[in-house]
N, C-alpha and C positions, 0 to 999 in steps of 0.2 A: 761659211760659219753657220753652225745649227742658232735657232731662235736662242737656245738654251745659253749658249756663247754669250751671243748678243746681249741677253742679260746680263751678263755676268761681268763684260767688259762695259756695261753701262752703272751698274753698280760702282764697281772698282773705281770709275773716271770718279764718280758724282759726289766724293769723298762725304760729308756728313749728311747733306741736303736731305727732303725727303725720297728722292731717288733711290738713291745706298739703302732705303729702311726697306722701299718698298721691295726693290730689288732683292733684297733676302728673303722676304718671306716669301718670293715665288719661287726662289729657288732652293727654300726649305718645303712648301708645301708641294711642290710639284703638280705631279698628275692630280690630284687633290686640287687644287685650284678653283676647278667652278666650282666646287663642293661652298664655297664664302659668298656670301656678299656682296658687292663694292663698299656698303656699310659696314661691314666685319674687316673685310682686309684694311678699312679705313683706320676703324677701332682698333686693330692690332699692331699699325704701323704709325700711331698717333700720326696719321695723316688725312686728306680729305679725299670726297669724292672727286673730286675736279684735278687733286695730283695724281689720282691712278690714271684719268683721262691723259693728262700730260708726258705721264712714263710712257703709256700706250704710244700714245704720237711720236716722240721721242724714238721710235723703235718701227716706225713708218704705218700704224694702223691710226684706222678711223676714231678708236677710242677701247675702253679696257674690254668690253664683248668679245670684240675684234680678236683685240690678243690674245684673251684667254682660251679662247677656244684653239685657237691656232696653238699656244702652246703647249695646251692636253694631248691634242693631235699627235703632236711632235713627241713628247713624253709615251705615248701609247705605242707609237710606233717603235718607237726604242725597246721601249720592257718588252716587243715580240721576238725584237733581234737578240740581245741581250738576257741574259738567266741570270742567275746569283750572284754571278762574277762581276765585280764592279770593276771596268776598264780604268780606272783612276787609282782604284786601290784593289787590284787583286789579290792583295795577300795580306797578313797583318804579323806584327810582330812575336804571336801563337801560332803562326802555320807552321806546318809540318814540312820536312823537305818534301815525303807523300804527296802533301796538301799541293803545297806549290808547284810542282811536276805536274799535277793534274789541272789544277787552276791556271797555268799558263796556257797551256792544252787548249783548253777548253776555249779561252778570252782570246786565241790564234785563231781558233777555227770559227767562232762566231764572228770574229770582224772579218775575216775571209767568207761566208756569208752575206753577210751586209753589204761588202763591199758587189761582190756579185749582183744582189739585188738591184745595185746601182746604177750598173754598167747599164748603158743599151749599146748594143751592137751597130748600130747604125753610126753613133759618135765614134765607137772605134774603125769601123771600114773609112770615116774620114779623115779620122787622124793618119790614121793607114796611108792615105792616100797624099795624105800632104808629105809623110818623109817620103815614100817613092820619089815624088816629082820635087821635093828638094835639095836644093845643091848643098847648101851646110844646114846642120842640125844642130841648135844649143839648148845645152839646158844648164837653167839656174835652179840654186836651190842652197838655202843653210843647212852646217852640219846639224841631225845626221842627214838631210833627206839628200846633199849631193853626192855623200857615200852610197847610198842606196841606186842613184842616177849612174855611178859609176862601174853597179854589175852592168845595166841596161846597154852605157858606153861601152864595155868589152862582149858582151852577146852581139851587138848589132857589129860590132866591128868584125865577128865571126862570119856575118854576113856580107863585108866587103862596104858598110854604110858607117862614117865616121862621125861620132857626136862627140860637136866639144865641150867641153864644162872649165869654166874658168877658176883659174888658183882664185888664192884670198887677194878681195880686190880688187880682181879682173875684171868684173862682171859686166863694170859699164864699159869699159874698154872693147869686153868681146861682143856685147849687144849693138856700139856703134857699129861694127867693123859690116853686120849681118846688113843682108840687101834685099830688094823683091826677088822670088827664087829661092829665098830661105826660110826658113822657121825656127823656133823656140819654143822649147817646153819650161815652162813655168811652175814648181811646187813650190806649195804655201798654205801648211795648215789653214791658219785663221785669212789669209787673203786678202788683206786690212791693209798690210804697215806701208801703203805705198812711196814713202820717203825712204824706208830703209831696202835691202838690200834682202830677197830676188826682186822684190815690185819695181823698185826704182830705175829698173830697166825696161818696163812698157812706156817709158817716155821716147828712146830710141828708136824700139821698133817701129810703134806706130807711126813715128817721122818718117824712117825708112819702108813702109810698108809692110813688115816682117809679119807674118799672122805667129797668133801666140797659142798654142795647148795650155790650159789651165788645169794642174791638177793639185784641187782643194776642196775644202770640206764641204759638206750642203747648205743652203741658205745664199741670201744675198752677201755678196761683199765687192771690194773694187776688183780682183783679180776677175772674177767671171761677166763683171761686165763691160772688161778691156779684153777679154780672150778671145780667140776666135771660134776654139771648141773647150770645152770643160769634161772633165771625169771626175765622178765625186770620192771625196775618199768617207771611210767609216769613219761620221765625227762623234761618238760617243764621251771621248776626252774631254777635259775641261781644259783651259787653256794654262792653268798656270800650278792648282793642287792636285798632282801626279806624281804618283812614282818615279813613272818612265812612258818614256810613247808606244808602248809596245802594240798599243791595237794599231795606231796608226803607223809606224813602221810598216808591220804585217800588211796593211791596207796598200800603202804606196807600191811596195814591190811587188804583191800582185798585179796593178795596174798596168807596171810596168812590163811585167811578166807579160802578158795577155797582149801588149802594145808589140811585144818583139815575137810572141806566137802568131799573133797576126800578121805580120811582117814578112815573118818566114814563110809562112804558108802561101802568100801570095803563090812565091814561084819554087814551092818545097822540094821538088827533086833534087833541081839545080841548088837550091842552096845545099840542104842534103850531104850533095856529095861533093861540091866544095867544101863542106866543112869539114867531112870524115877525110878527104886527098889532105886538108891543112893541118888537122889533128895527128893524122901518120906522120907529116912531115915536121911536125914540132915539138911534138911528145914520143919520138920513136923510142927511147930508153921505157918510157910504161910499161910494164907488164906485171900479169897478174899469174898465179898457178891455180885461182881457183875459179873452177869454171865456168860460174854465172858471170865472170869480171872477163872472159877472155872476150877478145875480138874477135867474128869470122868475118869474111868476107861475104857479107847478104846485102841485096838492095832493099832501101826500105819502103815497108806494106803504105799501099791506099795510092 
């Protein structure tokens, strides 16, 4: 969960207190932030010096310097990834079908960006490494993210490696069943609700030994500091006034993506040409008459 989050879920809770007051004006003023005070943000949020101290701590810093700096930071980093398109609100009730054709475009491909900037390759060669050497593979996750986990589930199974994902409900069920020798992938936007359902399942593992993939936004929350490896997703969303989760959608199934390109590549021939012998043998009705779509028989380059 980005700081920005964090505020905003600290607002939300704090209902009138002077929290909630301050909490908006940081997240109306933004990047703009050190531009105040601690006297002016005080003036403006009919509160004092010593409540901005309080919110600060509240949010795990030493006091409001602390945080404000850190959340310019946060804020600047954004507006590099991000352009005009607001991932919350990319379109508005004047857009064009034009507009919106090119505005989704655009809010795909910069959170596929971001998301990249994220990755290191090093957290992926181990996550890599852990489904090799695991005997089951789970993954949890609320709609939409366990539809998304269920392209992942049918690629990998192309590969001859079964990931289960449990129906509605299952979740603690299939998390006790997991043992040392297994794993679990965990998605979780905000990475927080650990009483509700994917979190409520790192009580299991951990009993059982299970190491957990965490993939959730940036920032502290409970999912990455119960995970065994973390991938971060593009958390530009806000958690609650959106559209649609479209940046973060696009973010998750790339990781995923990149989780089973990795995967394959391990041992690409061989998988390779088990998958094209599986694909002949299950799709033989396919056919196409126009040429780019036809099959030949080549092996593939590298």
């Amino acid at each position: 969960m980005t700081l920005a989050q964090r505020v905003e879920e600290l607002t939300i809770s704090s209902g009138g207190d002077s929290k909630r007051a301050i909490g908006e004006f940081v997240l109306q003023q933004k990047a703009r932030l050190c531009e105040f005070s601690t006297q002016q943000i005080a003036d403006e949020t009919y509160t004092s010096k010593s409540a901005l101290v309080r919110f600060a701590k509240a949010l795990g810093f030493s006091g409001w310097r602390d945080f404000a700096k850190n959340f310019v930071n946060e804020q600047h980093y954004q507006n590099m990834h991000y352009s005009d398109v607001d991932p919350n609100m990319p379109f508005h009730a004047d857009s064009s079908t034009k507009d919106i054709i090119s505005l989704m475009c655009s809010l795909q491909m910069e959170s596929l960006m971001d998301t990249a900037d994220l990755i290191k390759p090093w957290t992926i060669d181990k996550v890599v490494d852990l489904l090799e050497q695991s005997n089951r593979i789970a993954l949890f996750g609320m709609s939409p993210n366990n539809l998304l986990g269920e392209l992942f589930r049918r690629r990998m199974l192309t590969v001859g490696k079964l990931v289960e994902i449990p129906a509605l409900g299952d979740s603690g069920l299939l998390a006790a069943s997991l043992r040392e020798g297994d794993c679990a992938i965990i998605i979780s936007y905000s990475g927080n609700s650990q009483t509700c359902e994917p979190l409520n399942v790192l009580r299991f593992l951990e009993k059982n030994h299970v190491p957990a993939v965490g993939i959730t936004s940036c920032g502290t929350n409970y999912l990455r500091q119960h995970a065994a490896y973390t991938l971060s997703i593009s958390s530009q969303e806000k958690l609650f006034s959106k559209i649609s989760t479209f940046a973060t959608e696009t973010s998750i199934l790339y990781i995923l993506n990149v989780l089973f390109s990795a995967y394959f590549a391990r041992n690409f021939h061989i998988n390779f040409k088990e998958k094209v012998d599986m694909g002949r043998v299950l799709e033989y009705q396919r056919f196409s008459n126009i040429s780019e779509l036809k099959e030949e028989d080549l092996e593939p380059q590298g």
